[in-house]
C-alpha positions as CSV (number, residue, x, y, z in Angstrom):
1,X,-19.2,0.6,-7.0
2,X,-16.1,-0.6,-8.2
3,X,-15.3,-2.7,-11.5
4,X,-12.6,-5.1,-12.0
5,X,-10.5,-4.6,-13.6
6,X,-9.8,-1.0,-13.1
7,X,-8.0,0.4,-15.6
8,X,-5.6,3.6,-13.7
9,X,-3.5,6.0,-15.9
10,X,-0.1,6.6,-15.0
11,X,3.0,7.9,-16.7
12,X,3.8,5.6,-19.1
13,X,-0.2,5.2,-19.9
14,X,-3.0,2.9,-18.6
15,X,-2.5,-0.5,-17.0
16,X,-4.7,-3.2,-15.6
17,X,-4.7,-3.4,-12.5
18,X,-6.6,-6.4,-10.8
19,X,-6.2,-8.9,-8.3
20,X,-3.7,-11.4,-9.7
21,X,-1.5,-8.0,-10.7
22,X,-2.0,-6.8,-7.5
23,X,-0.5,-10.2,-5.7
24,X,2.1,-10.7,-8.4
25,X,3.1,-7.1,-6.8
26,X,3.1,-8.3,-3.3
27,X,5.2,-11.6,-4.0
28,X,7.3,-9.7,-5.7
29,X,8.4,-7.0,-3.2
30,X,8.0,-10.5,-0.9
31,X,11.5,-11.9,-2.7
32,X,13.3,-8.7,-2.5
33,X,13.2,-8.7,1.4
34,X,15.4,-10.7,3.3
35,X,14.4,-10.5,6.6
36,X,12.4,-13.5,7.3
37,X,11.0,-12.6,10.4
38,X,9.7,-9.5,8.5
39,X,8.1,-11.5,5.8
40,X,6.3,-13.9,8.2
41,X,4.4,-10.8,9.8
42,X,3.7,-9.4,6.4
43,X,2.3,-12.8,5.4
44,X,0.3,-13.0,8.7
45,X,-1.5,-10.3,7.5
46,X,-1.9,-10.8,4.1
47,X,-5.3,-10.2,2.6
48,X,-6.8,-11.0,-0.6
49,X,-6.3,-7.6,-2.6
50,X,-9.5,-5.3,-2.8
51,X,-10.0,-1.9,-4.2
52,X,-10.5,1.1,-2.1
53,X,-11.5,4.5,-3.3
54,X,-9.5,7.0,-1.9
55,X,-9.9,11.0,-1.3
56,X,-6.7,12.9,-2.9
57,X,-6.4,16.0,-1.1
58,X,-3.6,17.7,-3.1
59,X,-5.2,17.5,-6.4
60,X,-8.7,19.0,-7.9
61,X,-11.5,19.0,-5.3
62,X,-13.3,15.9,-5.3
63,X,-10.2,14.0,-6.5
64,X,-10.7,10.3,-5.9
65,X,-7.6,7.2,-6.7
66,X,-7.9,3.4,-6.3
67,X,-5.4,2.1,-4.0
68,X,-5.4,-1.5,-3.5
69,X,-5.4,-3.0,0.5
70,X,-3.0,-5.9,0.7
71,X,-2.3,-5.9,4.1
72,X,-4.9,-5.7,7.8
73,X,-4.0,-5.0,11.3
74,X,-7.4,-4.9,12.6
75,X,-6.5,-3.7,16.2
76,X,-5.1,-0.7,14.9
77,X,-7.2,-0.6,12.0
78,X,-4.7,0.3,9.9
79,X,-3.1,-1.3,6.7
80,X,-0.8,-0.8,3.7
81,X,-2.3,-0.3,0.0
82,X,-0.3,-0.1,-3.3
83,X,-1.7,2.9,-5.4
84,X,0.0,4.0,-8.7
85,X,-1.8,7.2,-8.6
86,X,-1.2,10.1,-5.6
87,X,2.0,9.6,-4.5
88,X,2.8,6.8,-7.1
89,X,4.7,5.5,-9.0
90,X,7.8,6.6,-7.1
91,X,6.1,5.9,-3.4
92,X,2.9,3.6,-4.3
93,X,3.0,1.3,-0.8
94,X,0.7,3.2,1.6
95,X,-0.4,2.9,5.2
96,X,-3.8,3.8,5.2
97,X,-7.2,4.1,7.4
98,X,-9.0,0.5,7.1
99,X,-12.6,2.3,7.8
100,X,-13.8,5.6,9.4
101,X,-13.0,9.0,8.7
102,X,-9.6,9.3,7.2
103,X,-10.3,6.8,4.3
104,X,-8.3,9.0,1.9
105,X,-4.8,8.4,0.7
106,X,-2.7,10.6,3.5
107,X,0.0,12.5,3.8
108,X,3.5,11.5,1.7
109,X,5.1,11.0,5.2
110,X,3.1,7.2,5.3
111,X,3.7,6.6,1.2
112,X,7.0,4.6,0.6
113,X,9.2,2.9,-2.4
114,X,8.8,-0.4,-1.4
115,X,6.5,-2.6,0.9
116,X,9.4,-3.6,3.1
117,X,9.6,0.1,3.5
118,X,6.1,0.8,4.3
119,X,5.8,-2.5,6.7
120,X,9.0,-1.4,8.9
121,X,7.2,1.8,9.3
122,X,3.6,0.7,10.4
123,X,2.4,-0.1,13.7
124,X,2.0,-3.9,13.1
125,X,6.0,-4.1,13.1
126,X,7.7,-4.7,16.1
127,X,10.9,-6.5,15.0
128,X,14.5,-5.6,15.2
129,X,15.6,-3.0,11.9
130,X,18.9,-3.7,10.4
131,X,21.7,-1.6,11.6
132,X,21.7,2.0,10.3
133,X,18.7,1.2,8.2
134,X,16.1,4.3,8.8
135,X,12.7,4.5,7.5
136,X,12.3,7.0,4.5
């Protein structure tokens, strides 16, 4: 079982990471989007942050990160997590598995560099992109 706060190495050493962090994170990649449309869906399905244990499959067997779901679309049961570790820091907004069997972080295909990035490339988005904008 998971403590909070859990403290999560990274370069640049250990942070605390809990769920006022976490939100600050959220709000923050909130104000850099512009596309209000996109920030009402995102909003819609906001969640409370919670902790998540994830599988790491390219690092020692066994391997396990916490990543952080901010975001549910139960129909698809899929959200996006922020995870420093695994892809992190350069892609930590991930679309993950919300239960089952692929409850571990993913490929780097569904990791991105912002949360606008990883929301325009989920299932739960439907909306218009800008022109020439192309999901990394």
């Amino acid at each position: 079982m998971l403590k909070l706060p859990e403290v999560i190495s990274h370069r640049g050493g250990p942070t605390v990471q809990d769920v006022k962090d976490i939100s600050s994170r959220v709000e923050q990649e909130l104000e850099q989007i512009s596309d209000s449309k996109l920030v009402s869906r995102i909003r819609e399905l906001l969640v409370t942050p919670y902790p998540a244990e994830r599988a790491w499959d390219y690092g020692s067997r066994g391997e396990h990160f916490v990543c952080w779901t901010v975001l549910e679309r139960q129909p698809s049961n899929t959200g996006s997590a922020f995870c420093l570790q695994g892809f992190g820091p350069a892609d930590p907004w991930g679309l993950v598995s919300l239960s089952g069997s692929h409850m571990n972080i993913g490929m780097d295909s569904s990791w991105f560099a912002s949360l606008e990035d990883a929301m325009r490339g989920s299932m739960a988005w439907d909306g218009r992109n800008p022109e020439g904008y192309e999901v990394p």
